[in-house]
C-alpha positions as a printed NumPy array, in Angstrom:
array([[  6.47 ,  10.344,  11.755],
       [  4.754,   7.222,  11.216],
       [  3.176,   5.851,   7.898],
       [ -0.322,   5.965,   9.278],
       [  0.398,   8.98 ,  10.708],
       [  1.489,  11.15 ,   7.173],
       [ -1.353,   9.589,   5.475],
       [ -3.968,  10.927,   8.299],
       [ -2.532,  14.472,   7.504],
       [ -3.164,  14.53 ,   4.056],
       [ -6.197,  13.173,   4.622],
       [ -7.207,  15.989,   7.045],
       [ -5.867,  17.954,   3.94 ],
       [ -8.647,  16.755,   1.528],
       [ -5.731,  14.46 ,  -0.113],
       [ -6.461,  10.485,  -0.569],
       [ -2.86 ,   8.409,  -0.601],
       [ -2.506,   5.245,  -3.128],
       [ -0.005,   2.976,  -1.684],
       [  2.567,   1.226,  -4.218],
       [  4.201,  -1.995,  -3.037],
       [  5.323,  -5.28 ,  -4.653],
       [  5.844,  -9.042,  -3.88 ],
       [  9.426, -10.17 ,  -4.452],
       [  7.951, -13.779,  -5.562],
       [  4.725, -13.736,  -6.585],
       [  2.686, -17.152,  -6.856],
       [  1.617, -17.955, -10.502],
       [ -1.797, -15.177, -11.67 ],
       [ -5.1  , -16.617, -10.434],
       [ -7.751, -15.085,  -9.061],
       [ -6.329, -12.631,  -5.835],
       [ -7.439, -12.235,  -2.271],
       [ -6.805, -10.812,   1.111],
       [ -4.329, -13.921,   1.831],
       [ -2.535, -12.198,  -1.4  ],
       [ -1.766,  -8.944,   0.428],
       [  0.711,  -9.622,   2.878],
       [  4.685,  -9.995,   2.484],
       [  4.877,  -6.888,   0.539],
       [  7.6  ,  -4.308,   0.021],
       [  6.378,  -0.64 ,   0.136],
       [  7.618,   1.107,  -2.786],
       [  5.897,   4.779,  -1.926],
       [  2.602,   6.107,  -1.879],
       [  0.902,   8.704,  -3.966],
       [ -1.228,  11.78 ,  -2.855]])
């Protein structure tokens, strides 16, 4: 079963899923933006 897929269940549960995920090398802290959110590893997801 697919990502996408196991969060649209819970979601037809009532549930809402927080994704976890992390950048292996990070550029320095500035101010973040979509361009930020890409080459990420998934850790999990909460429901």
């Amino acid at each position: 079963m697919s990502f996408a897929n196991t969060v649209g269940r819970l979601n037809d549960q009532g549930m809402r899923v927080i994704a976890v995920a992390q950048k292996t090398n990070p550029s320095p802290v500035g101010e973040f933006s979509v361009a930020d959110e890409n080459e990420m590893v998934l850790i999990g997801y909460l429901a």
